[in-house]
C-alpha positions as CSV (number, residue, x, y, z in Angstrom):
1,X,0.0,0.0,0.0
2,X,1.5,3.4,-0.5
3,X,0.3,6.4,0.9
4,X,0.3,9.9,-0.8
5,X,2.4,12.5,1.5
6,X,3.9,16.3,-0.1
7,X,7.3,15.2,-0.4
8,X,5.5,12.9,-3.6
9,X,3.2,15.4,-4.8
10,X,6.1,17.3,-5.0
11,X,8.6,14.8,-6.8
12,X,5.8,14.1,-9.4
13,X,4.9,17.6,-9.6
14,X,8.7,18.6,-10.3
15,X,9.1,15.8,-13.1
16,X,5.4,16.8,-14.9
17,X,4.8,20.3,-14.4
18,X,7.8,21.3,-15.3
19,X,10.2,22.4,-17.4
20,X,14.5,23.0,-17.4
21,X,15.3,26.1,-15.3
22,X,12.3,25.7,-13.2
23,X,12.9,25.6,-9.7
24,X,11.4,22.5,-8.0
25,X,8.9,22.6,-4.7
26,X,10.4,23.1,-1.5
27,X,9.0,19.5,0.1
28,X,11.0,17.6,-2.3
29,X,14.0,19.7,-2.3
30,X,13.7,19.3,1.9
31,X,13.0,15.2,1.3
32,X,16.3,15.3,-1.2
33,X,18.5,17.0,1.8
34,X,17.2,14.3,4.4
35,X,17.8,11.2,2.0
36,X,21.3,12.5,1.4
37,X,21.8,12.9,5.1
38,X,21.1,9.4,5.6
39,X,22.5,8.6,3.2
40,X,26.2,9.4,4.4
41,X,24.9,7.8,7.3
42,X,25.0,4.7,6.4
43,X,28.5,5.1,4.5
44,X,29.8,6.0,8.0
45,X,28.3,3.2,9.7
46,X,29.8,0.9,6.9
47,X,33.2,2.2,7.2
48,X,33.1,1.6,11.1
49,X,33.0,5.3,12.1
50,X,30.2,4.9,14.1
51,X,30.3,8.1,16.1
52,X,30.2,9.9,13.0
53,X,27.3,7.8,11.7
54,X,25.0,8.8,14.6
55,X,26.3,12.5,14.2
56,X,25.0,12.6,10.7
57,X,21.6,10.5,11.6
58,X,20.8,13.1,14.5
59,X,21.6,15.9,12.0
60,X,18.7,14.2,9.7
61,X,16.2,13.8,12.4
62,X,16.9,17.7,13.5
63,X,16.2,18.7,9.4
64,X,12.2,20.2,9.7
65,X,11.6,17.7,6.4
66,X,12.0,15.1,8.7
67,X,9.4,15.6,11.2
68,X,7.0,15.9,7.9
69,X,8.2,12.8,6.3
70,X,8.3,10.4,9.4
71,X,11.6,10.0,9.4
């Protein structure tokens, strides 16, 4: 089941409604910043730096997009 949330409405608004050298909506952009946070994350926790891997999770749950994207 999926459900529909902004950070979606915005990805599929960004890739149909629009065209090159428009800007995109600001819940996707938010939702890209969060996913790249984690992102590094996990390449920390890979590599054994552990410490560093929770720095950069906290820093993602601290982002305002994740409280909106439950996160």
């Amino acid at each position: 089941m999926f459900a529909k949330d902004a950070a979606t409405d915005s990805y599929v608004k960004s890739c149909q409604g629009s065209k090159v050298g428009d800007s995109i909506d600001q819940a996707y952009a938010d939702r890209i910043v969060v996913a790249s946070l984690v992102n590094d994350g996990i390449e920390a926790y890979d590599d054994g730096r552990y410490r560093d891997a929770l720095d950069v999770y906290q820093s993602a749950l601290k982002h305002p997009a994740a409280t909106s994207c439950g996160c």
